[in-house]
C-alpha positions as CSV (number, residue, x, y, z in Angstrom):
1,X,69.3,62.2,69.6
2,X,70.7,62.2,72.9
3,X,71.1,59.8,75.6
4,X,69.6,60.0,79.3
5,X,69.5,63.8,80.1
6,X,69.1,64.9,83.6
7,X,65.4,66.7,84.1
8,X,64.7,70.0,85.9
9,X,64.2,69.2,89.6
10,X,60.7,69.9,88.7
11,X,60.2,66.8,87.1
12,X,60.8,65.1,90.0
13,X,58.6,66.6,92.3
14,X,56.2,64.0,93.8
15,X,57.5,60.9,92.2
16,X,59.9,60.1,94.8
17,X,60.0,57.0,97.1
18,X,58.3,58.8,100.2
19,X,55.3,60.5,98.0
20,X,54.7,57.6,95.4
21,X,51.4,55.3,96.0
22,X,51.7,52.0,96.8
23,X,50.1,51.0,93.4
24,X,50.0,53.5,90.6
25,X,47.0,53.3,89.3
26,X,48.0,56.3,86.5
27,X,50.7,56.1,83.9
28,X,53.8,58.1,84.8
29,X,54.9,61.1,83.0
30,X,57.4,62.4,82.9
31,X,59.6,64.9,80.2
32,X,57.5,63.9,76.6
33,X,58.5,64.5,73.3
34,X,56.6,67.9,72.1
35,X,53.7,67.0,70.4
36,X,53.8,69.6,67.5
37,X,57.7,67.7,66.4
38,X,57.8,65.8,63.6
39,X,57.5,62.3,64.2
40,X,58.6,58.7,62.5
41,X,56.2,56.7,64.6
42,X,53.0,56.9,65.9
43,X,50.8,54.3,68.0
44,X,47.3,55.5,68.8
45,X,45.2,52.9,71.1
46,X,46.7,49.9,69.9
47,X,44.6,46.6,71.8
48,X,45.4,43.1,71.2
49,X,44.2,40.1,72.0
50,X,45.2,36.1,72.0
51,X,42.1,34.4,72.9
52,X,40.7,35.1,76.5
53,X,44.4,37.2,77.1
54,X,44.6,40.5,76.3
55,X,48.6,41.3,75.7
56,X,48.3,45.1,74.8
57,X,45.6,47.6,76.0
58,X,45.8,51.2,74.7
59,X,49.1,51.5,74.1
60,X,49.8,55.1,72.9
61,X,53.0,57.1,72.3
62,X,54.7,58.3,69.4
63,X,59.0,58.6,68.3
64,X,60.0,62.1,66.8
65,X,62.1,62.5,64.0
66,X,66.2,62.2,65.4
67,X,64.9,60.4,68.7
68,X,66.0,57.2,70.4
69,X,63.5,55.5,72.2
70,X,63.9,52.1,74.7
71,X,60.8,50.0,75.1
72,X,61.3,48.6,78.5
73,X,59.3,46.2,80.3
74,X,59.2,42.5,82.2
75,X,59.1,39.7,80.0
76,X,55.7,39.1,78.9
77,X,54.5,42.6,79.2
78,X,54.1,42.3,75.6
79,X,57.0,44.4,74.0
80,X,57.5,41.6,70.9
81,X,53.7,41.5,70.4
82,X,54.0,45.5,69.8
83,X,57.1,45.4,67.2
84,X,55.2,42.6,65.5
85,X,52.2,45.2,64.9
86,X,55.1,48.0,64.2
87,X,56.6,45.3,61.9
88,X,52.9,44.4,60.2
89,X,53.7,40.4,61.3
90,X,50.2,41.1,63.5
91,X,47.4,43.5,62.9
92,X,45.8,44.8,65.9
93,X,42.5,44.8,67.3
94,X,41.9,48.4,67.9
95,X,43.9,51.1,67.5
96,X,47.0,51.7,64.6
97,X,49.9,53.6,63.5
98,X,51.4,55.8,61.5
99,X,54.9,55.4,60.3
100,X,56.6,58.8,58.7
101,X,53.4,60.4,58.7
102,X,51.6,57.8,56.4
103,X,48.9,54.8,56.9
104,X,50.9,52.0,58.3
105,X,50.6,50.0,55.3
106,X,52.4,52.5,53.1
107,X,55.1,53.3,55.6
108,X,56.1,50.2,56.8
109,X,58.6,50.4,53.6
110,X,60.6,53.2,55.6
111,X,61.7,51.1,58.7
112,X,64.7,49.1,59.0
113,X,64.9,46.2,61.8
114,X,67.3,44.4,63.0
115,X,66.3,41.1,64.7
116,X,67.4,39.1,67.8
117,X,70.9,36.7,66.4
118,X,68.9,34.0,67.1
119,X,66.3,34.7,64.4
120,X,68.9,33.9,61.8
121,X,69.5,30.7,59.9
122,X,73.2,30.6,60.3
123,X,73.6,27.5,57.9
124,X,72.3,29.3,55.2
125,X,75.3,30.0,52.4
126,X,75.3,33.9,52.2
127,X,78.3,36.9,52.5
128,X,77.5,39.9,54.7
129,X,77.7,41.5,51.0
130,X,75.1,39.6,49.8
131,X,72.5,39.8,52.8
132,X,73.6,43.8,52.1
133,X,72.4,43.6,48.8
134,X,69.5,41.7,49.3
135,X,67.7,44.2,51.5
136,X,68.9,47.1,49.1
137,X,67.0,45.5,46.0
138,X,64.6,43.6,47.8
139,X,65.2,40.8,46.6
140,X,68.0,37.9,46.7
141,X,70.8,39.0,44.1
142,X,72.5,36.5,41.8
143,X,74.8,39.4,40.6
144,X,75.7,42.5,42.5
145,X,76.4,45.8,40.1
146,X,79.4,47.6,41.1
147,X,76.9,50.4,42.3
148,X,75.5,47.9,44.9
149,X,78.7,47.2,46.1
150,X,79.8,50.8,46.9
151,X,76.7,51.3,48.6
152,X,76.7,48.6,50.5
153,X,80.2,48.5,51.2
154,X,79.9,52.3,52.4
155,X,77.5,50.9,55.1
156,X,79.2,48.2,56.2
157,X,82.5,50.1,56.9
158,X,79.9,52.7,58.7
159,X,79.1,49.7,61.3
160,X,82.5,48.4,61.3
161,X,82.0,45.2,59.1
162,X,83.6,46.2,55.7
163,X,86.3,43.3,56.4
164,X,83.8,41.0,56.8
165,X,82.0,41.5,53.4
166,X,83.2,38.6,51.8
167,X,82.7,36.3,54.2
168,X,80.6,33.1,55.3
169,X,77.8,34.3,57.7
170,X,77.9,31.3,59.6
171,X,81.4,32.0,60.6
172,X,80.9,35.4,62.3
173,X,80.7,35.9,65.8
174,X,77.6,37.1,67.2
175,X,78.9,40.8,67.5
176,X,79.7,40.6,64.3
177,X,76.7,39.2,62.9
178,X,75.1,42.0,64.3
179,X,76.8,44.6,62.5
180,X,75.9,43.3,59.6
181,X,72.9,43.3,60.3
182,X,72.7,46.7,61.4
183,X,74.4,47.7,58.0
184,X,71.5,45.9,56.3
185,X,68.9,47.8,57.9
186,X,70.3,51.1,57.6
187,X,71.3,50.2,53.7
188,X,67.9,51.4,52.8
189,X,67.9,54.7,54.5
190,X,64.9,54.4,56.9
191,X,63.0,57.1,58.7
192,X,62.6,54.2,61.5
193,X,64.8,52.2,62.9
194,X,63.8,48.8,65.0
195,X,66.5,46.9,67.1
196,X,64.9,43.6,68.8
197,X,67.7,42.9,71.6
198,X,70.6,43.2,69.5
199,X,73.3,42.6,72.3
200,X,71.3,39.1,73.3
201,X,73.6,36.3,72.6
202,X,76.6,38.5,71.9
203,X,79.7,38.1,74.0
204,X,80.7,40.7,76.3
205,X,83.1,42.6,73.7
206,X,80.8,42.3,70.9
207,X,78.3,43.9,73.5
208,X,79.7,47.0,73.8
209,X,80.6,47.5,70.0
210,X,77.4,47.4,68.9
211,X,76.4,49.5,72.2
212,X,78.7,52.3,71.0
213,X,77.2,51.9,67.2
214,X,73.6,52.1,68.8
215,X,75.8,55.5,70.6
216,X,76.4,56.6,67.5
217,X,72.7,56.3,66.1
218,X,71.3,58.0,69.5
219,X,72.9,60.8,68.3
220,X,71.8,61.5,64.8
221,X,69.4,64.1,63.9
222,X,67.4,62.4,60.9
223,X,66.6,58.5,61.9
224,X,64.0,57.7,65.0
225,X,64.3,54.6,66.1
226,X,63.1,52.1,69.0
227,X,65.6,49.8,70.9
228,X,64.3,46.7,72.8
229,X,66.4,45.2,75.5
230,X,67.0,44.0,78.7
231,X,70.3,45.6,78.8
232,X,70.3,48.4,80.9
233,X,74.0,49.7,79.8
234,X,72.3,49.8,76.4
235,X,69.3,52.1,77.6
236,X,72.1,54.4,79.8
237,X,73.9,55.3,76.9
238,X,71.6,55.4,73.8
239,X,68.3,56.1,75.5
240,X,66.8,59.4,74.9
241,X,63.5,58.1,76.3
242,X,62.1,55.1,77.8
243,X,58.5,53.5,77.5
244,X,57.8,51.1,80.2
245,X,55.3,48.9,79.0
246,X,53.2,46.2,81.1
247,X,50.4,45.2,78.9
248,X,49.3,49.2,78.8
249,X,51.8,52.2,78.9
250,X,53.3,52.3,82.5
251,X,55.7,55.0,82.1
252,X,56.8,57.6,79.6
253,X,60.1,59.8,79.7
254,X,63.2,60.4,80.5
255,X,65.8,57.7,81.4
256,X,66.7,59.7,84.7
257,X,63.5,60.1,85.5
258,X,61.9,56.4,85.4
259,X,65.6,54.7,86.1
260,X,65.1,55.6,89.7
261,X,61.3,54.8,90.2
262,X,61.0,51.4,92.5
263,X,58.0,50.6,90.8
264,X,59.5,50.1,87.2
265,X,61.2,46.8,88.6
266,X,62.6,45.9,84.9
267,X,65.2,48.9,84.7
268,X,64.9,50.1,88.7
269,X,68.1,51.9,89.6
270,X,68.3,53.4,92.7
271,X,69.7,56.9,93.5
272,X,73.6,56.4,93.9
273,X,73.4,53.1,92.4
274,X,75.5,52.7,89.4
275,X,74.0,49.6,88.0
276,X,73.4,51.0,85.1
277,X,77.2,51.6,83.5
278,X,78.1,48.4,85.0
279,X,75.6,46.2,83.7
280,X,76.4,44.7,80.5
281,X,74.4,41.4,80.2
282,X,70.8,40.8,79.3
């Protein structure tokens, strides 16, 4: 995967400032993945519905195999609503998915997510090992086998946390929580990986640590995965793609290509403006 690449001038053509409508009334397109690559994830149609509000309408796209993708939006456009169907938390009303090619049901085994800091109990009595562990057997352990350990301590020094195996999760900081975290998604080797605002919370150091580990995933050539965040340093630098989502796909493709579109208010970047690499909250 690679982050942001700049698109022929072609691309371009007709989506600028001066030739754009006041109200697009059609998605924007702009570079898409090729449709004959393999892919990780696929959402075809997917509708939902809370009583009289409909939250998602149609939503289609799919995440080849070694791409990073950021799902970008307003709050309330109903990005959380569409990782809880990803997730299985929510069936949908129409539409579904495939994850790695199979029924969602069946693949939903194969992604790895790691959740907002907030959605962890931090006064529950657990070591980064442990939480690990867990998500490797499935289960909580009440011993760990020596092979456990080396794999789990081989993917916590691959996000940084190895020193931290041992201890209490509620004394980490919130970077740091979220390496271990990221260790216990990746411990199972998914085809998909989900991060829900992983910097949210986070001080401004931890920020960009786990921004360059999310770096480091962007550029791997076996895991997809889908990033959701307000943080538009983190969509700069690990982005391959960006979905902008309002209810219904709004915008589909490159980061260079919807970054500067005035109508995409939730990541708008003008030309020249450098927003982007400066920009380090949520």
């Amino acid at each position: 995967m690679t982050g942001g690449s700049a698109p022929p001038p072609s691309i371009r053509a007709g989506l600028g400032p001066a030739s754009r409508a006041p109200s697009r009334l059609t998605p924007l397109r702009g570079t898409l993945p090729p449709e004959d690559a393999p892919r990780v994830l696929d959402v075809k149609g997917v509708s939902k519905r809370f009583g009289d509000k409909l939250v998602l309408e149609d939503v289609s796209f799919h995440v080849p195999v070694g791409e990073f993708l950021c799902l970008c939006g307003p709050n309330g456009a109903g990005k959380s609503t569409l990782l809880k169907i990803v997730l299985g938390l929510v069936e949908p009303d129409r539409g579904g998915i495939l994850v790695a090619g199979l029924p969602a049901e069946k693949g939903r085994s194969r992604i790895g997510y790691v959740p907002q800091r907030k959605a962890f109990d931090r006064d529950f009595p657990a070591t980064p090992l442990e939480v690990v562990v867990a998500n490797l057997r499935g289960r909580w352990p009440l011993r760990i086998t020596e092979a456990e350990r080396e794999t789990a301590m081989a993917v916590l020094a691959k996000t940084g946390a190895a020193k931290l195996a041992n201890a209490q999760m509620r004394d980490l900081s919130g970077g740091e929580t979220q390496r271990v975290f990221l260790a216990r998604a990746l411990v199972t080797k998914p085809d998909l990986l989900v991060l829900d605002e992983p910097t949210a919370g986070v001080d401004v150091g931890g920020r960009a640590a786990i921004i360059d580990l999310m770096a480091e995933i962007s550029a791997s050539e076996t895991i997809g995965a889908i990033l959701v965040t307000h943080n538009l340093q983190a969509v700069a630098r690990c982005a391959e793609r960006v979905l902008y989502l309002e209810r219904t796909v709004k915008a589909w493709g490159l980061w260079s290509e919807l970054s500067v579109d005035a109508e995409l208010t939730a990541i708008q970047v003008t030309t020249g403006d450098h927003r982007a690499s400066a920009m380090d909250g949520d």
